[in-house]
C-alpha positions as CSV (number, residue, x, y, z in Angstrom):
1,X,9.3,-5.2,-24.5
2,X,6.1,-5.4,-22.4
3,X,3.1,-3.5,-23.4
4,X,1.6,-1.0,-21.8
5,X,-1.1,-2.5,-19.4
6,X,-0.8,-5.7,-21.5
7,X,0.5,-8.0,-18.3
8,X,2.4,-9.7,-21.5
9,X,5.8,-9.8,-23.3
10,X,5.2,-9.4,-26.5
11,X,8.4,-9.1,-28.3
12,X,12.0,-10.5,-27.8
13,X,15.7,-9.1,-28.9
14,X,18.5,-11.3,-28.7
15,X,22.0,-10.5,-30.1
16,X,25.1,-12.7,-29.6
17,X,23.7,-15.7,-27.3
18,X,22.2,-18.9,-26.6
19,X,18.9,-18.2,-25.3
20,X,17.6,-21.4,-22.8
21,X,14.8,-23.5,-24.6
22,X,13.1,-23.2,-20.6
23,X,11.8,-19.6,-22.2
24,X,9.7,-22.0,-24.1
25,X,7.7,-23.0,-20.8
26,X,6.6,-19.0,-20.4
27,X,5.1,-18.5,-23.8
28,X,1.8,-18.8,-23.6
29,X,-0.1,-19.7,-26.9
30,X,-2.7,-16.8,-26.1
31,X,0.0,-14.1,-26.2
32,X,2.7,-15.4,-28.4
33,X,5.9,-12.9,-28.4
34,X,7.6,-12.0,-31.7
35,X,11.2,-12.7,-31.4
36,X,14.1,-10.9,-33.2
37,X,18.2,-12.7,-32.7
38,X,20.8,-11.7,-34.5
39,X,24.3,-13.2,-34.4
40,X,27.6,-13.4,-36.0
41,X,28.6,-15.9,-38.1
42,X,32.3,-15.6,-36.8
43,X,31.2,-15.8,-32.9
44,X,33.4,-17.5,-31.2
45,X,31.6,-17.9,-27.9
46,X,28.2,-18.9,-29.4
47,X,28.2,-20.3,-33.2
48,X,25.4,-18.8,-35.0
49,X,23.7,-22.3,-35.1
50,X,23.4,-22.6,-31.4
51,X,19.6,-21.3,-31.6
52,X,18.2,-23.1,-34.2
53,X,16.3,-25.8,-32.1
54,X,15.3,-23.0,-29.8
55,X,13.9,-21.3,-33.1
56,X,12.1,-24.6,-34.5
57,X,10.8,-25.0,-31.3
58,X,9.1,-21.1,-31.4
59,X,8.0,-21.3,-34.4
60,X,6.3,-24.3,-34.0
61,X,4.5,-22.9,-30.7
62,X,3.4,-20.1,-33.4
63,X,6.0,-17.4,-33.0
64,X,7.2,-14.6,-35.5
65,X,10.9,-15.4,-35.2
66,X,13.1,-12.9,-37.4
67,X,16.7,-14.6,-37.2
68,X,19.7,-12.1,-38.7
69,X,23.0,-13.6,-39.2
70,X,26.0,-10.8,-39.5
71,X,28.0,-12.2,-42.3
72,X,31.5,-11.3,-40.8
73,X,30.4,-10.5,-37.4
74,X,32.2,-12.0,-34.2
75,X,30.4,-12.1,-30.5
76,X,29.4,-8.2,-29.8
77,X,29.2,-7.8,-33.5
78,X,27.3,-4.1,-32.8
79,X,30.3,-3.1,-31.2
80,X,33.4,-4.5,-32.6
81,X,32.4,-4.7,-36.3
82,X,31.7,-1.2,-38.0
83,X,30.1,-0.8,-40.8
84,X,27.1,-0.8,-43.2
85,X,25.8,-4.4,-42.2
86,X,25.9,-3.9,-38.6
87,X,24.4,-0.5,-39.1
88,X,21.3,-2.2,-41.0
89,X,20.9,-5.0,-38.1
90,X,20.6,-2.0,-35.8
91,X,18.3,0.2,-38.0
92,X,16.1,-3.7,-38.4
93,X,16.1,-4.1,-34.1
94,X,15.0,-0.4,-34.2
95,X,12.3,-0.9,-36.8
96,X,11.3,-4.4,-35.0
97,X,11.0,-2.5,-31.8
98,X,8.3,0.3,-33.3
99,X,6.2,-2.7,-35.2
């Protein structure tokens, strides 16, 4: 999400991926981006701890990271896995987005 007139990104939305620790190199500590990734626990194409040295990393640099881990979701959780826990990860991404 890039604000309005901003020339900044200032918030992040991963779900069900490996994001590149190079990302690190564009955050710059004036304008630090809040981040918001949410996996499943079952993914098969990315385990759900294939972020966590990208996330120690952010968080070191300063960054809001809100990390959600779907209990029994697989990879594309949001749209193979029905039900009241993916609905509330949605309902949180929608809620991050409006903060």
């Amino acid at each position: 999400m890039i604000k309005k007139d901003s020339g900044f990104i200032n918030k992040i939305i991963a779900y069900c991926g490996k994001i590149d620790l190079n990302i690190n190199k564009l955050i710059k500590t004036s304008n630090l981006p809040k981040f918001f990734i949410a996996m499943g626990s079952l993914d098969d194409v990315y385990p759900s701890y294939c972020n966590d040295s990208f996330i120690k990393e952010v968080r070191n640099l300063g960054c809001e990271v809100e990390f959600i881990l779907h209990s029994k979701g697989e990879h594309g959780f949001e749209v193979f896995n029905e039900g009241e826990e993916t609905n509330r990860i949605i309902e949180q991404t929608i809620k991050f987005i409006g903060q």
